[in-house]
PAFISE-137794 format. One record per residue (C-alpha): residue in one letter; x, y, z. Coordinates in steps of 0.2 Angstrom, whole numbers, plus 5000, padded with zeros to 4 digits. Layout:
N
AXYZ
...
This chain:
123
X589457525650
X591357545643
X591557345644
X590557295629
X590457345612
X588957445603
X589057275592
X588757165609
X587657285616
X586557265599
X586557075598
X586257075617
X584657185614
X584057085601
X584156945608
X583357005624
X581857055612
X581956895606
X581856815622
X580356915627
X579556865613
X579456685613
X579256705634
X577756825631
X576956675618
X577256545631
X576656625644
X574656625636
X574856435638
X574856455658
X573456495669
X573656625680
X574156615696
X575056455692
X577156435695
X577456445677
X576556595673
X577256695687
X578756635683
X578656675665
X578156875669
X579456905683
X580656835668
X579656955655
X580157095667
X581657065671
X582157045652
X581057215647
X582357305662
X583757245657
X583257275637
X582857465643
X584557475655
X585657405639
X584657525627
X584657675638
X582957685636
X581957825644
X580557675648
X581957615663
X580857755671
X579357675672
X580157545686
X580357565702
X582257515711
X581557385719
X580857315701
X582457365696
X583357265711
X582057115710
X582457095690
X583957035697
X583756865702
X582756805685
X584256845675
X585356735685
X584056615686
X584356605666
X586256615667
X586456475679
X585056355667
X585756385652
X587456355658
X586856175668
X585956125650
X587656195639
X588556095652
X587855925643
X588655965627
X590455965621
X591256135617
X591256105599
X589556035595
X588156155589
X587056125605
X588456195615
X588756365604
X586956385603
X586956425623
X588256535622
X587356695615
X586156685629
X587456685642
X588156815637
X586656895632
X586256885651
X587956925657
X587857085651
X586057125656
X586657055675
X588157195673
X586757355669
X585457275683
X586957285694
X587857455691
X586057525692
X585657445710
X587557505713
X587157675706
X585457715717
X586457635734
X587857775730
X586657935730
């Protein structure tokens, strides 16, 4: 998208990456079927479509528009978390501008997810 820069585009990717990562080793810690797991892989999918939306990825093909529509709502599940817990801190302490890559991380992905919902409701 015109909005962001290659440079926000790339730390937004590797930080989705990043993000899949760590919710990929925490999920093994979950039985499944439990909340958390199923939490954890709707979150895993939603990050690996926004990562392949950001990255113009030939693998966006692989989802459906409904997975594309449904990764939707994991993504502003993250947004609206990591703003209630950045929320506790002061704007200047390292807590606080830890959070902030994240949101904006997400804020972009939420931007593709929804020009790609927007795109299929136009044809």
């Amino acid at each position: 998208m015109e909005n962001y820069s290659q440079e926000e585009l790339d730390a937004a990717i590797q930080l989705i990456s990043s993000t899949i990562i760590n919710c990929e080793k925490m999920q093994t810690k979950f039985l499944e079927g439990t909340s958390q797991h199923s939490l954890l892989k709707n979150r895993i999918r939603a990050l690996q479509i926004a990562k392949a939306l950001i990255a113009k990825d030939s693998s966006i093909d692989l989802y459906t528009q409904l997975d594309i529509e449904k990764s939707l709502q994991p993504i502003l599940s993250i947004i609206h978390k990591t703003k209630k817990a950045q929320m506790k801190y002061k704007e200047d302490t390292v807590q606080y501008k830890r959070m902030s890559p994240m949101i904006s991380a997400m804020c972009i992905s939420k931007a593709f997810i929804e020009a790609a919902i927007k795109k299929q409701h136009n044809k």
